[in-house]
C-alpha positions in Angstrom: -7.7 -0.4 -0.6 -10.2 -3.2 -0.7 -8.7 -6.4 -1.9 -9.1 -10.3 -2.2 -6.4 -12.2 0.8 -3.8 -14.0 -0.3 -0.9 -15.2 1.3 1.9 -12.3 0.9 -0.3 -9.8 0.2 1.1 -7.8 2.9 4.4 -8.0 2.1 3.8 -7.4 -1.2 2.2 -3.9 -0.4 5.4 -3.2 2.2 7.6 -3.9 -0.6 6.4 -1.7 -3.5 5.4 1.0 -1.0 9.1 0.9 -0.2 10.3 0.4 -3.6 8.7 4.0 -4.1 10.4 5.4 -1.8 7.3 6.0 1.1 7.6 5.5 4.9 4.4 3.9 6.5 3.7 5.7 9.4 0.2 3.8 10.3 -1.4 0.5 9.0 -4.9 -0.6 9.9 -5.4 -4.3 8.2 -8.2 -6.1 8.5 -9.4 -9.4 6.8 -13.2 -10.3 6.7 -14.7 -13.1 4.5 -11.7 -13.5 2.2 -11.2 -9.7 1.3 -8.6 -7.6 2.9 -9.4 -3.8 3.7 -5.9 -2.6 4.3 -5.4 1.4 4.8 -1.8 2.6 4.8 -1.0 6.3 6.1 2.3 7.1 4.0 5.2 9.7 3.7 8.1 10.6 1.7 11.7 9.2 3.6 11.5 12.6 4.8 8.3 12.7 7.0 6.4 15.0 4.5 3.0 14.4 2.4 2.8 13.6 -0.8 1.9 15.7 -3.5 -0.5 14.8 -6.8 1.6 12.9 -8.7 3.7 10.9 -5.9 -0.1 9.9 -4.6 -0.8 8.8 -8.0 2.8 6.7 -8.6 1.7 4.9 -5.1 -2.1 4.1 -5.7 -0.7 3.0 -9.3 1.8 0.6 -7.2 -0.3 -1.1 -4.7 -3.3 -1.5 -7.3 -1.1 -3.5 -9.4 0.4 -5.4 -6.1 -3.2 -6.3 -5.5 -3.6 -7.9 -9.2 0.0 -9.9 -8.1 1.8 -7.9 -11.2 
């Protein structure tokens, strides 16, 4: 996910990935001229993928963490 920095944007994403119930089990961040490109490798609590619509639920929740809603 490509996004503009701000402060507590990271947290932000940790939260409402959590919130969702997703276990991160990799995080590349990386900041370059104001604009965060942030890739998250997730799970269910239980160490498996995600299907369709839990993929859907979490881009849904960290596009709208990127917009600060």
């Amino acid at each position: 996910m490509r996004s503009q920095d701000r402060p507590g944007l990271l947290h932000d994403l940790g939260q409402v990935l959590a919130e969702e119930g997703l276990s991160v089990r990799s995080a590349h961040i990386s900041t370059f001229a104001g604009q965060t490109l942030d890739t998250f490798y997730v799970t269910d609590r239980r160490g498996s993928e995600l299907g369709p619509a839990a993929v859907a639920r979490a881009l849904a929740v960290v596009i709208d963490a990127c917009d600060g809603a």
